[in-house]
Every structure is written in structure tokens, then in C-alpha cells.
C-alpha positions in Angstrom: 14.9 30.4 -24.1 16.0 26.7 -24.0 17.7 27.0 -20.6 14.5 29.0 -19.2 12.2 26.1 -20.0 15.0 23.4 -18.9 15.0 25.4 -15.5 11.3 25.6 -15.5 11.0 21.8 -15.9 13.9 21.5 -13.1 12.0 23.6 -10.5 8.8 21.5 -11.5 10.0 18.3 -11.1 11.8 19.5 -7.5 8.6 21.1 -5.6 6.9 17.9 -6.6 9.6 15.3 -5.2 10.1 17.8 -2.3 6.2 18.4 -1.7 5.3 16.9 2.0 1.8 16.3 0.9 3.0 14.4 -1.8 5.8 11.7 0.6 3.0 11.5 3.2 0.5 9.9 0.4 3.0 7.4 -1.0 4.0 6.8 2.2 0.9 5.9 4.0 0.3 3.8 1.3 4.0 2.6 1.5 3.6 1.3 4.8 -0.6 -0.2 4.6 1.7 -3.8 3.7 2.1 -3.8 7.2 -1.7 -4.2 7.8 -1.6 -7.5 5.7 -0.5 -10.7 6.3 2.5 -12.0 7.7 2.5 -8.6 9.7 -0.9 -8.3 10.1 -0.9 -5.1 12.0 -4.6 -4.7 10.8 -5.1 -1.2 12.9 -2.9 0.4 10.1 -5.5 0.3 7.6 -8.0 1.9 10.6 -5.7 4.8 10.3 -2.9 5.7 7.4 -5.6 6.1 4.7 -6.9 8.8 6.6 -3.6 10.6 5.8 -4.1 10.8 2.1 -8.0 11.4 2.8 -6.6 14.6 4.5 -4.9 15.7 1.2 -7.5 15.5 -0.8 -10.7 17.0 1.2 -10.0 20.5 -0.5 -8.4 19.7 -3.7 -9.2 19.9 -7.3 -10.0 17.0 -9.3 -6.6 17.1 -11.0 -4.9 17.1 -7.4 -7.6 14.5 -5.7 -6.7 12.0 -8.3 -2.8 12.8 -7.8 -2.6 12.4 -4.4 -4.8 9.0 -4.3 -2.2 8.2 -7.6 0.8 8.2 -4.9 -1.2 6.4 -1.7 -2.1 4.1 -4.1 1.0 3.5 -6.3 2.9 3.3 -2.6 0.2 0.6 -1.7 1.2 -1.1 -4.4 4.5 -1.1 -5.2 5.3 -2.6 -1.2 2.0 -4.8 -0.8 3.0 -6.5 -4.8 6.5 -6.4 -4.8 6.2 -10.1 -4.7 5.0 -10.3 -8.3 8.8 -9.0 -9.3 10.1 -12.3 -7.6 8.5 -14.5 -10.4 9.1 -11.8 -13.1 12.9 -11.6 -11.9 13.7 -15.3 -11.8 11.3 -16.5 -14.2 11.0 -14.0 -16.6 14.3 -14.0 -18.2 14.9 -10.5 -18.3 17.4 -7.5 -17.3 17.0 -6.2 -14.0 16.0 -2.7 -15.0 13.3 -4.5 -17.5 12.1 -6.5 -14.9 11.9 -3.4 -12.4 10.5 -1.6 -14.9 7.0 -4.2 -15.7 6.8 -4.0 -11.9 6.6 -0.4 -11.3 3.9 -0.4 -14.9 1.8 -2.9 -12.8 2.0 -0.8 -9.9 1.1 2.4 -12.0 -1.8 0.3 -13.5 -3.5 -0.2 -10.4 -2.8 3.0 -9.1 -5.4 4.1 -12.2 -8.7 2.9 -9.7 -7.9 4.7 -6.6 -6.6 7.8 -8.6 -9.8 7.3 -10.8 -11.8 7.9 -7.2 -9.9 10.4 -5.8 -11.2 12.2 -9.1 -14.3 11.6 -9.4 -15.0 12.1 -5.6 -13.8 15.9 -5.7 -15.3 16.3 -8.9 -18.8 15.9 -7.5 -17.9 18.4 -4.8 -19.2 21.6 -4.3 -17.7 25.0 -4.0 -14.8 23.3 -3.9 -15.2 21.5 -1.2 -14.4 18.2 -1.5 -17.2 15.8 0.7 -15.4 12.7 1.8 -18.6 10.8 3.0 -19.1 10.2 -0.7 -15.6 8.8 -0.9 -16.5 5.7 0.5 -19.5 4.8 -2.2 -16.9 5.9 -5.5 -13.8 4.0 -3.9 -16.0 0.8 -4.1 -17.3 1.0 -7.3 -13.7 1.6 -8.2 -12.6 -1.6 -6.6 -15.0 -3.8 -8.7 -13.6 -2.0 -12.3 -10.2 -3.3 -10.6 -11.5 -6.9 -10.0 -13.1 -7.3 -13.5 -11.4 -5.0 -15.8 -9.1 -7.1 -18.0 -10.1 -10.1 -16.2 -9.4 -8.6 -12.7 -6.6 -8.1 -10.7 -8.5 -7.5 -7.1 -5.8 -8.4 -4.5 -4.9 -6.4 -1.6 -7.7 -5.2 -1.5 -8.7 -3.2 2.4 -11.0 -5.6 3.7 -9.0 -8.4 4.0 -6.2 -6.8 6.2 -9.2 -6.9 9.1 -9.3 -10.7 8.8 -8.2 -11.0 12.7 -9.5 -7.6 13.9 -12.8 -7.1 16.0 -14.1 -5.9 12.4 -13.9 -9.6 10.7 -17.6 -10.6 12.3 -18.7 -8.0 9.8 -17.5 -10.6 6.6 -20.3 -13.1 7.3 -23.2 -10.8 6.8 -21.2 -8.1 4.3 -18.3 -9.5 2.9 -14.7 -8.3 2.3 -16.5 -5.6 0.1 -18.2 -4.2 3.0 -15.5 -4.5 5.3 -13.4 -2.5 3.0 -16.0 0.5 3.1 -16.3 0.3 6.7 -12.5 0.8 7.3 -13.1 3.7 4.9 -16.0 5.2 7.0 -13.4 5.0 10.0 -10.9 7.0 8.4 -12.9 9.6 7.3 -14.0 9.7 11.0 -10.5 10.2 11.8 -10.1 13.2 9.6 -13.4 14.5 10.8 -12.3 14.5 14.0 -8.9 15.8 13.5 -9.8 18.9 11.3 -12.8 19.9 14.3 -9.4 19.6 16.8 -8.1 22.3 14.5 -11.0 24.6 14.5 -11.6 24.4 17.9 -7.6 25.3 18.6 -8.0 27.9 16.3 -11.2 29.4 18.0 -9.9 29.3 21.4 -6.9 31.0 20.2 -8.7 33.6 18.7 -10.9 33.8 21.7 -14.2 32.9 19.9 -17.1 30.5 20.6 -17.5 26.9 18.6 -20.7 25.1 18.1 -20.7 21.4 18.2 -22.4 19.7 14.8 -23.3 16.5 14.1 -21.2 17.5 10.9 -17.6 18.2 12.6 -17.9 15.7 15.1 -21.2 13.9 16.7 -21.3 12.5 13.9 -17.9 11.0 13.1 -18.0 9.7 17.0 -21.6 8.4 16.7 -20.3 6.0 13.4 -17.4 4.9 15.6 -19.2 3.6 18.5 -22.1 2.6 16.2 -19.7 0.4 14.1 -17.8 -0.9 17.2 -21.0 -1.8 18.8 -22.5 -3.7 15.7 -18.9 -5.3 15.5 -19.6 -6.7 18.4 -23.3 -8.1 18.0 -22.2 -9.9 14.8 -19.8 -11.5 16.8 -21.9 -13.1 19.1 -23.9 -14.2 16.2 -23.9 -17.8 15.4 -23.9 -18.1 11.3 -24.2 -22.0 11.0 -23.6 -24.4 13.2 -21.4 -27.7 13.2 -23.6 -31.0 12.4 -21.3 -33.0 14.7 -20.1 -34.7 11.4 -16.2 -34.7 10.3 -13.6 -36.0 7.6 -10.1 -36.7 8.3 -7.9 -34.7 5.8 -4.2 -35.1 4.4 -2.6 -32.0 2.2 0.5 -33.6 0.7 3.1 -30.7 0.4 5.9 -31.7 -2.4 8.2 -28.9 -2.1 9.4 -29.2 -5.5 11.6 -26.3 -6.8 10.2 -24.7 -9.3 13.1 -24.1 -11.4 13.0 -28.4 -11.8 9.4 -28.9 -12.0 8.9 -29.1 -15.3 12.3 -30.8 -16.3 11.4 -34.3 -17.9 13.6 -36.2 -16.1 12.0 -35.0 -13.0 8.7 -35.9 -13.9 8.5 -39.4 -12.6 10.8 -38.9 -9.3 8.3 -36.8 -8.4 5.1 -38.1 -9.4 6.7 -41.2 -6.6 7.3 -38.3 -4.1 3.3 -38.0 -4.2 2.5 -41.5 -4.4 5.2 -42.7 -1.2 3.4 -39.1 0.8 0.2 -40.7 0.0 0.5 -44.6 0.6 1.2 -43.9 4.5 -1.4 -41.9 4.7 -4.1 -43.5 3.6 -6.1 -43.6 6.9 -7.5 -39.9 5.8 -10.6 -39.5 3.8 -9.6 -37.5 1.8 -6.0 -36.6 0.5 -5.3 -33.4 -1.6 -2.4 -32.7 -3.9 -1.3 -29.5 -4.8 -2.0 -27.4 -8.2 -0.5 -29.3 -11.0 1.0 -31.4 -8.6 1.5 -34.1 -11.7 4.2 -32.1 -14.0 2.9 -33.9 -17.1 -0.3 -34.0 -19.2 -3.3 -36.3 -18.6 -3.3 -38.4 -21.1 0.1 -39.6 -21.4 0.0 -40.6 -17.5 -3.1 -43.5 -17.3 -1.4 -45.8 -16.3 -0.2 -44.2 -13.2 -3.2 -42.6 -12.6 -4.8 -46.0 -13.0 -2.6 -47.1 -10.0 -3.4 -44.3 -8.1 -6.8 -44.1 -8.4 -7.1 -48.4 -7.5 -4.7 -47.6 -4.8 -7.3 -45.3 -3.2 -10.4 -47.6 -3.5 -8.5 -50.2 -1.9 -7.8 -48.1 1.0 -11.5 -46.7 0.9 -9.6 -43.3 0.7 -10.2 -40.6 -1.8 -7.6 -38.3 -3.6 -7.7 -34.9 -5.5 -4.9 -33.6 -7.7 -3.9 -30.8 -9.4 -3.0 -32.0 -13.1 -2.8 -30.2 -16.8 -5.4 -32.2 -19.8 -5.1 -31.5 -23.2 -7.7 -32.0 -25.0 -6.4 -33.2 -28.6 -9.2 -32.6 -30.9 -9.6 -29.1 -29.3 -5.9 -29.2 -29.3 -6.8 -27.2 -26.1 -4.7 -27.5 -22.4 -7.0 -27.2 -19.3 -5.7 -26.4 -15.8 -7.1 -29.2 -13.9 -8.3 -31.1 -10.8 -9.0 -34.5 -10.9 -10.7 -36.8 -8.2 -8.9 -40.1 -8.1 -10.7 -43.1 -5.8 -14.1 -43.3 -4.7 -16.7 -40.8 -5.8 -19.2 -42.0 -3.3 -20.0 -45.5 -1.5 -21.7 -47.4 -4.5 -18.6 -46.6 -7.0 -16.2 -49.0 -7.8 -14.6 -47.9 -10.8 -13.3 -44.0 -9.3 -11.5 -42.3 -11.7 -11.1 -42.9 -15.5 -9.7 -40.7 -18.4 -11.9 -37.5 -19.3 -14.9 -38.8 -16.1 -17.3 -35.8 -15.3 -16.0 -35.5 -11.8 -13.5 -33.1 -12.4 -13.1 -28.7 -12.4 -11.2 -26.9 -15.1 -9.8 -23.7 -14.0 -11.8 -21.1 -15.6 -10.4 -17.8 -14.1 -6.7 -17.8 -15.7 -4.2 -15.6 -14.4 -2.7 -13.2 -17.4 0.8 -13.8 -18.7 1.2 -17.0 -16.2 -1.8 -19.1 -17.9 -2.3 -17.0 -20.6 -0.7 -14.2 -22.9 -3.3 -11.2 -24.1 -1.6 -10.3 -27.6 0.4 -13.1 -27.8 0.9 -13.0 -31.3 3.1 -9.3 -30.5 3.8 -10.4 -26.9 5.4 -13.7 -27.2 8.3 -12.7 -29.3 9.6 -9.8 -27.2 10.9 -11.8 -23.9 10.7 -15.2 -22.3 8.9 -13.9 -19.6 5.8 -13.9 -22.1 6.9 -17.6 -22.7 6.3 -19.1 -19.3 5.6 -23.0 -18.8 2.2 -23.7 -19.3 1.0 -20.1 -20.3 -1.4 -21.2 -23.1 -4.4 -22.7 -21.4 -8.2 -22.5 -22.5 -10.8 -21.1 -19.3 -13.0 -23.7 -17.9 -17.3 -23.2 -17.4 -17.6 -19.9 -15.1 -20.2 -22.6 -13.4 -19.1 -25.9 -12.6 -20.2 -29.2 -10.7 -19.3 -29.4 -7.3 -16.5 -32.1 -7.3 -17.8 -35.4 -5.0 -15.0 -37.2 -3.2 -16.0 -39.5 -0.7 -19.2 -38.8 -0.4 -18.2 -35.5 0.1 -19.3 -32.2 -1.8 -16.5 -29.7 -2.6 -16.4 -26.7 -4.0 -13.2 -26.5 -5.5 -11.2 -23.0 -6.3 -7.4 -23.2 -8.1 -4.8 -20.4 -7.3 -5.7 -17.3 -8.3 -9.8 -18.0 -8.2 -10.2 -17.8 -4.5 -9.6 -13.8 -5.1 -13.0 -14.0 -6.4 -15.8 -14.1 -4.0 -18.5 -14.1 -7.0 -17.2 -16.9 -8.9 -17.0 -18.7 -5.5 -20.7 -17.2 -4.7 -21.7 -18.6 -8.3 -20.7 -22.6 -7.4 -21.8 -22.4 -3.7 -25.1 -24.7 -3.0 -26.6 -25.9 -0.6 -24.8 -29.4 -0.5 -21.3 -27.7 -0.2 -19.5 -29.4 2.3 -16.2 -27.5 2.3 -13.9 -25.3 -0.2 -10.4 -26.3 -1.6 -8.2 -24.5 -2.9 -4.8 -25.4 -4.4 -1.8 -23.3 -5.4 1.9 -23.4 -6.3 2.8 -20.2 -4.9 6.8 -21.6 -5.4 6.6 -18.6 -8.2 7.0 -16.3 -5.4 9.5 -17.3 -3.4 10.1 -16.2 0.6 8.0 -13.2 0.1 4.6 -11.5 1.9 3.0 -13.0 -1.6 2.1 -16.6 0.0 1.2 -15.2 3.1 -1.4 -12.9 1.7 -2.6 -15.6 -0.8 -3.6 -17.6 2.7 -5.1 -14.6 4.5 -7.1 -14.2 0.9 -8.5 -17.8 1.5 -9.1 -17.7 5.6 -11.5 -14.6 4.3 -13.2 -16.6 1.8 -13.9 -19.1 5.0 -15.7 -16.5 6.9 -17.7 -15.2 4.2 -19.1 -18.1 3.2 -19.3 -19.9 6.4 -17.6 -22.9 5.3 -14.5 -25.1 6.1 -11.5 -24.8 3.7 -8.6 -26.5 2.8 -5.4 -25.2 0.9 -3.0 -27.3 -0.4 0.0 -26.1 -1.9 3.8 -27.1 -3.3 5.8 -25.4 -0.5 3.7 -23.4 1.4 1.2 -21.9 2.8 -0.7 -25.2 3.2 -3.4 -24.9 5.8 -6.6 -25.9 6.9 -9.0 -23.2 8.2 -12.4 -24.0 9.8 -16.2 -22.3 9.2 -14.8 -19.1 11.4 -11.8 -18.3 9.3 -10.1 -19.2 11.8 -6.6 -21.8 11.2 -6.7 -25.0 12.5 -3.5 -26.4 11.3 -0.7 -24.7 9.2 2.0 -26.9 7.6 5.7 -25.2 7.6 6.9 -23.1 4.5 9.7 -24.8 2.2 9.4 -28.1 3.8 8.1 -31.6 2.3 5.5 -32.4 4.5 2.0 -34.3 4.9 -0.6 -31.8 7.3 -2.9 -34.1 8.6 -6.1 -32.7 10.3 -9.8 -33.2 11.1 -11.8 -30.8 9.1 -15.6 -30.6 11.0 -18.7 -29.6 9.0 -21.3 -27.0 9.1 -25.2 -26.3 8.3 -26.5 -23.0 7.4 -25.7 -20.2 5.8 -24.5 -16.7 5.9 -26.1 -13.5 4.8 -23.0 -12.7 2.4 -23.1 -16.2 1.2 -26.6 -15.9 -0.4 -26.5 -12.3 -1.4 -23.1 -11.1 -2.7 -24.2 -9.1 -5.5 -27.0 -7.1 -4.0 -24.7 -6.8 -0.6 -21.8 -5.3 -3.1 -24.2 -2.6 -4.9 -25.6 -1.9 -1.1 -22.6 -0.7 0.3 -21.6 1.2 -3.0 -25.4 2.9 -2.9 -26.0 3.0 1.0 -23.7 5.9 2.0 -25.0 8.1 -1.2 -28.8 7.1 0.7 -27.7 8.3 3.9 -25.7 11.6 2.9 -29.0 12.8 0.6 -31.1 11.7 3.8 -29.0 13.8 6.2 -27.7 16.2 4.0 -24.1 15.9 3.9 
């Protein structure tokens, strides 16, 4: 009996890793990395999700939510594997540990998609699984991925189309919206490629074939009518420059991270920033990278002192990443500071706790904080990272004034977040910064994709942006999402650039939340009104 159910488990396990449908999921989510930056061969998402989309149109709720499991836990494990970089050489852990955190991450994830693969064919009808709703579900299970335990949204479709025709969509529906329109376009695909069928079938069998708006007017219709639109938007003029500008430096350390928070090397390079900066002082602004200053607030004054005088003197302005703590909270805060002149009439710029200031407020788990910690820390140093025990700034925050200049500023991980940047935009914004140390992640496609993250936050909101980072990628990126200068990975270097300003604003900029519940509620509308 024992070796009958051994054999029985044997044979299971071997139709499954042997199953075609089942490689051709994982790997057309395996390769969709390749749609993202630094490839950015963005016509892959236009057309490998309609692969697993394939699988699923007749399958059982069990089998819709497998096959979505394995495009999505392909997706994943390629587009993320950059996350194992930090957990490898940071975490302090075996290999096969390390490996292992990785591929539970991945298998997290993989829980959204799978979770609308499920639900999709559970709605369906004599078994017949109707993709046009897959669109709606998929995006609803995108935002549980962005907010559930605090949200985790990267790689998400949308952003892989940030240099495709498709991108004049972003100003007027966001990344959301872009991510259900490359949806739409795969389901076209299959549409079009299971009416091929038929029709081979028919004419093999000698029988006649009546074209529906079901099987394939339809499909073609959405494609020319979302190629068409395309087009219009791009011709569409969002805002428009005011023919005002500021001269901008992003100091670029390129401090190894396994030194940067050795004592001995904080003061060597808190000079590395200050010698960057003093030639440089014919910018306006200047921006130093996230915690740029490997040493807390308070015990620095005196050089922030000399910093901040430094700037007025030069009628310059300077913005740096920095960690307060806060000793009657006994609280750490992930900070940026604005050192030098606030605006023409001030004279005194920066002193210790001032207003003008942002405290991170979305923290990225296990890096800035540890869920659990009390059963979490004890297990690994990876749970004990530097500076993993900071407190969440406002959700709302004053736009930091530098200059004269109003900035909405976003640190690291934030600028993932299109409704916390949505929640701080106004009126007044000038221009968006965001600072990183992406030196956690080594040579991989994580930096890259980080950048292509922020150029889509540009377009969106219709608003310059800067990104200053420790080694890379530093950039500046104008109203368009377009890059205007781009500062060399792994080097110590000052990008200097003219950043111009706009007036206006775009539809996605003043609407986010009703434009994301849209686009989940539109295509349910349209299937009930045409009966789909």
C-alpha cells in the first residue's frame, strides 16, 4: 500500500513538472523582466500575458488560480531577484536560507494574480471562463498587493510601457490604467487567436463561419480604438513650461555600503559631500542622497551649522537625506532636511528640529522596520539590519521650500506610491524629489527599475523630478517623463542640470482615486452593456 501511494505521489508530481501548460505560464512570466527597465522591450508585456490568459479561458477555479500562480511566481522570481542581492550580502545568512526568503516572497506575491485567476473563472458561466472580466478583478487585485501589509506594488504592468506609444495614456489614467489597457490587448490577442482556430477548423471541415463582434470585430475594434486614443493623448498638451528654471546639482557619493555606517567613516565622508558641494555652489539647489549623513541629527550641529551658513553665503540651497532621533520619543525618523535659504527674506536657514523638513512615512518592512520583531529579531541578522527600527512620518506633510522653491519630496521606496504622492501634490508644487540608496542592490535590474518607477511618477503628475541617489541611478527627468540627464552607475559624481517648470495639471494628477475605481468598474459597465 505504502509504495502504491509513493508511486501515486511520484506520477503526480511528474505530469505537473512535465505539463506544457504549466512551463508556458511560468515562462511567459519568466521572461515579462524583459519588458522592464534596463531592457525595456515594453511590446513583451503587449503579448506574453496573453499566453497564460490562454490557459486559463476554460479552466476551473482551482486551475485558473494555478496557472496565474506560475505566470505570476515566474514574473516574480526574474523581475525581484534583485531583492536576494541585499538579503545575500546583507542578510547574514546561508545560501539556501537566503534562496529560500526569496522564493517565499516570490510565492507571496504570486497570492494576488493567483487570487484573480480565481475569482475571474469563478464568476464564469457554464464553465466558460469570460476573460473581459479579467481585466476589472486583476486590478482590484493589484491594489490588495499595494496596501496589504503596507504594500509591496512594484513591477507592477503599467510601468513597463513608460517609453511605448501607450505612455500618453499615464497623464489622464495613470499606471493603474495603463496596466488594464495592456490587459485589454492581450485578451485581444487571445480573442483573435482562438477565432484563427475556429475558422481553420471550419474550413477544414468544410463549414461556413459567421463573423461576431464576440470572436473578433470586437477584439480588432479595441485595438485600433486604443491605438487611436494613444495617439490623441499624445498630441495633448498637459501643462505647459512657464519659461521659469532652477539650476540643479545631485551629489552622487558612491559610498560602499558595506562601510557606510562604520564610525570611522563617518566624517571622511560627510567631507566627501561638503568638497562635492563647495564647487558647486553656482546651482540653486543641491540634493544629497537618502541618509547621505551616516550619523544622527543631533550629534552633527555643528557641521550642519557650517553647512547650512556655507549655503546662505553662496545664495544656494541644499537638501539631505539624514536619520533624527527624537530623544524624548526615543524615536529614529528617516529624514530630509533643507539646509540654506528657505526663501529670499530668510537669513537664519536651517536650525535643529525647524519645520522645513519630511519624515519618511511609508517604511519599507525588514529594511526600516521589523513586523514581529520581538520573534523576528532573534532568528537572523538579516532581521537586524542598520537602521531597521524607525517610526513612520505624517501620511500628509508640508511641501519642503528650498529657494523659493516648492518641492514635493518622496524617499526611496515612497515614489511606488502614486496616492501618497497624489495626497502631498498642490497647486504650488514646483517639482518632485526623490532620494534613494539603492547600493543595497548592487549591479542588478533593481536600480534600473526603481528609475523607470520615478520617470512614471513624472508623467502622471505632470511634473519635473529629480533623483538623487549614493551610486546610481541619479537622474533628472522633465514634466514628460522623459530623462534629461542621467549620472553614471558606481561612479562619484556631481549631475549638474537645468530643471525647467510647468503650470497646469493633469487629469490623473487631480483624480487618482476615482480614476483607479474607474478602470476597475468600467469594463464590468461595458460587458453588462454589451453583453459579454
Amino acid at each position: 500500500m505504502t509504495n502504491i501511494i509513493k508511486a501515486s505521489v511520484f506520477q503526480s508530481i511528474k505530469s505537473k513538472l512535465t505539463n506544457p501548460s504549466n512551463w508556458l505560464c511560468f515562462l511567459s512570466g519568466f521572461f515579462l523582466v524583459f519588458a522592464y527597465a534596463p531592457f525595456s522591450y515594453w511590446w513583451l508585456a503587449l503579448t506574453l500575458p496573453s499566453i497564460m490568459l490562454y490557459q486559463v479561458k476554460n479552466s476551473s477555479p482551482r486551475v485558473a488560480a494555478k496557472k496565474t500562480a506560475l505566470f505570476a511566481f515566474g514574473w516574480f522570481s526574474s523581475g525581484i531577484s534583485w531583492v536576494h542581492v541585499s538579503i545575500d550580502q546583507f542578510g547574514g545568512l546561508p545560501l539556501i536560507v537566503s534562496l529560500l526568503l526569496m522564493l517565499a516572497l516570490c510565492a507571496y506575491l504570486a497570492i494576488f494574480p493567483a487570487l484573480a485567476g480565481y475569482l475571474t473563472a469563478r464568476i464564469a458561466k457554464n464553465k466558460h471562463v469570460n476573460l473581459w472580466l479579467f481585466p476589472s478583478i486583476w486590478l482590484l487585485c493589484e491594489y490588495l498587493r499595494a496596501v496589504v501589509l503596507t504594500g509591496f506594488p512594484w513591477l507592477s504592468l503599467g510601468y513597463s510601457q513608460i517609453d511605448s506609444p501607450l505612455a500618453s495614456f499615464a497623464p489622464v489614467i495613470g499606471e493603474v490604467g495603463l496596466t488594464g489597457i495592456i490587459l485589454v490587448l492581450n485578451i485581444c490577442w487571445v480573442k483573435i487567436y482562438c477565432f484563427c482556430l475556429d475558422y481553420i477548423n471550419n474550413k477544414n471541415q468544410k463549414s461556413s463561419i459567421t463573423l461576431s463582434h464576440k470572436n473578433l470585430l470586437l477584439p480588432l475594434s479595441l485595438m485600433v480604438s486604443i491605438m487611436l486614443t494613444s495617439f490623441s493623448f499624445a498630441h495633448v498638451s498637459w501643462t505647459e513650461l512657464t519659461g521659469k528654471s532652477t539650476k540643479v546639482a545631485l551629489i552622487q557619493g558612491n559610498v560602499a555600503q558595506s562601510i557606510k555606517w562604520q564610525p570611522e567613516q563617518e566624517w571622511p565622508t560627510m567631507l566627501k559631500y561638503l568638497d562635492l558641494t563647495r564647487v558647486n555652489y553656482d546651482a540653486d539647489l543641491i540634493v544629497w542622497p537618502e541618509s547621505a549623513i551616516p550619523a544622527l541629527e543631533p550629534a552633527v550641529q555643528d557641521y550642519l551649522g557650517t553647512v547650512n551658513s556655507s549655503a546662505i553665503l553662496n545664495n544656494s540651497t541644499i537638501i539631505t537625506g539624514l536619520i533624527n532621533y527624537n530623544f524624548e520619543s526615543k524615536e529614529y525618523f528617516n529624514a530630509l532636511v533643507v539646509l540654506g535659504k528657505k526663501n529670499t527674506e530668510d537669513e537664519q536657514g536651517y536650525y535643529y528640529n525647524h519645520s522645513n523638513r519630511y519624515y519618511k512615512s511609508h517604511l519599507l518592512p525588514i529594511g526600516e522596520f521589523v513586523p514581529f520583531q520581538e520573534l523576528l529579531r532573534p532568528i537572523a541578522p538579516f532581521f537586524n539590519l542598520p537602521m531597521s527600527s524607525f517610526t513612520a512620518g505624517n501620511y500628509i506633510q508640508p511641501n519642503l521650500i528650498a529657494n523659493n522653491l516648492h518641492i514635493l519630496p518622496l524617499n526611496c521606496f515612497e515614489i511606488a506610491f502614486p496616492m501618497q504622492l497624489a495626497a502631498n501634490f498642490t497647486d504650488d508644487t514646483d517639482m518632485i524629489l526623490t532620494v534613494s540608496n539603492d547600493a543595497w542592490f548592487g549591479d542588478s535590474h533593481g536600480p534600473h527599475q526603481h528609475f523607470e518607477i520615478a520617470r512614471m511618477r513624472a508623467l502622471e503628475f505632470g511634473r519635473p523630478l529629480v533623483r538623487a541617489t549614493n551610486n546610481g541611478v541619479t537622474g533628472m527627468i522633465n514634466h514628460l517623463g522623459e530623462v534629461t540627464a542621467i549620472a553614471p552607475q558606481f561612479e562619484e559624481v556631481v549631475l549638474k542640470g537645468t530643471v525647467e517648470f510647468v503650470k497646469g495639471d493633469t487629469p490623473y494628477s487631480q483624480w487618482p482615486n476615482l480614476i483607479l475605481w474607474l478602470m476597475i468598474l468600467l469594463p464590468l459597465t461595458l460587458m453588462k452593456i454589451f453583453k459579454l
